[in-house]
C-alpha positions as CSV (number, residue, x, y, z in Angstrom):
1,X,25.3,13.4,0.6
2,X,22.9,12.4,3.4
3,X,20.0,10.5,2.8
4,X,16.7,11.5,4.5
5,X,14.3,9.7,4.4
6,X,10.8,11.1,3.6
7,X,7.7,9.9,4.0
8,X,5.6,9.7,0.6
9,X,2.6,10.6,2.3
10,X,3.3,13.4,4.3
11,X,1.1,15.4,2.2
12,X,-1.8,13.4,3.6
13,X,-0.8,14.5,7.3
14,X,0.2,18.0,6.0
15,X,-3.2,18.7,4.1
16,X,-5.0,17.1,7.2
17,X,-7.4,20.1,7.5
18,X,-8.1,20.1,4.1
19,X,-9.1,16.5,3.8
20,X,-12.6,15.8,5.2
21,X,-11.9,13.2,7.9
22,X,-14.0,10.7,8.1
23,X,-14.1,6.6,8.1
24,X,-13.3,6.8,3.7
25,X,-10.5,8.8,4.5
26,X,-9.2,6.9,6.9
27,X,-9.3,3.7,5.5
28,X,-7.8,5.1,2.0
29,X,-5.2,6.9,4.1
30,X,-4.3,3.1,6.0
31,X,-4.7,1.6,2.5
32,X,-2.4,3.6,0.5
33,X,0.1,2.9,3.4
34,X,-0.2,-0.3,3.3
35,X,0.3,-0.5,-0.1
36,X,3.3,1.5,0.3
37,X,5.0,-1.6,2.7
38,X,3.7,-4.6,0.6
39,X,5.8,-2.4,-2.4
40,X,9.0,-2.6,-0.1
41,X,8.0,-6.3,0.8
42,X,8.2,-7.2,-3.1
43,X,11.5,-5.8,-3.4
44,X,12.5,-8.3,-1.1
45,X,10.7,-11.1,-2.3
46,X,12.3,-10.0,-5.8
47,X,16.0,-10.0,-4.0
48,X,15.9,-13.2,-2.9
49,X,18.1,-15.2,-5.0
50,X,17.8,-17.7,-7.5
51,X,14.5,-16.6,-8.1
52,X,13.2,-17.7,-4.8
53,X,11.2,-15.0,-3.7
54,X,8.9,-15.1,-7.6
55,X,5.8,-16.3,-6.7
56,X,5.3,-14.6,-3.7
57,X,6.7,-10.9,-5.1
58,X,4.2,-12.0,-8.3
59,X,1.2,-12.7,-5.6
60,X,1.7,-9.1,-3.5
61,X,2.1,-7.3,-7.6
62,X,-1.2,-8.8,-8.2
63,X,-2.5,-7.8,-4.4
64,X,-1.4,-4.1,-4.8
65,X,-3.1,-3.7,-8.5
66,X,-6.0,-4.9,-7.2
67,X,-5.7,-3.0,-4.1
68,X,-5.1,0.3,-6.2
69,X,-7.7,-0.2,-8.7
70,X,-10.8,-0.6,-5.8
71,X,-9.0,3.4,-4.7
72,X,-9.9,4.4,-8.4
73,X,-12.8,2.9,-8.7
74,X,-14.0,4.3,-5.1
75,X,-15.3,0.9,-4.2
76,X,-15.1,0.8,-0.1
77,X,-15.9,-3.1,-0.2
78,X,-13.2,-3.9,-2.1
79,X,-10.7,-1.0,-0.3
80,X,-11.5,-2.8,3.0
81,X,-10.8,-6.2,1.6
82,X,-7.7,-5.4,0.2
83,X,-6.7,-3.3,3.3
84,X,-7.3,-6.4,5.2
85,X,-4.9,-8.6,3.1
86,X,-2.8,-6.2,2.3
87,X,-2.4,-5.7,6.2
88,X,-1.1,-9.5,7.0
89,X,1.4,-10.2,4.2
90,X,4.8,-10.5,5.7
């Protein structure tokens, strides 16, 4: 069994002419990317053992609700803001 791995937003870059680009698009598009990476960083925040890695895998789960809920709510402010965080947690 081989393992590929896929991107889980290809159908943003496959639907490309469907979506109407512009500046909400793209910062949704970099958001829900970023989102994506902060997810893998909490898995390893959460693998750290002893429970070392808690607080800061509990700080990003709070980050990335927060982040998701300004995409449902359409709120650009707050998609920006969370974009920016969301963009330096390592």
């Amino acid at each position: 069994m081989t393992s590929t791995t896929e991107d889980p937003l290809d159908f943003l870059d496959n639907n490309a002419n469907k979506i109407q680009n512009s500046a909400q698009t793209d910062l949704i598009q970099q958001l829900l990317y970023e989102i994506i990476r902060v997810k893998e960083l909490i898995k390893y925040y959460e693998s750290i053992p002893n429970g070392g890695g808690q607080l800061g895998a509990s700080i990003l789960n709070e980050l990335v609700s927060e982040a998701y809920s300004s995409l449902v709510n359409y709120d650009i402010i707050l998609m920006k803001k969370y974009y920016d965080l969301l963009l330096n947690c390592d």
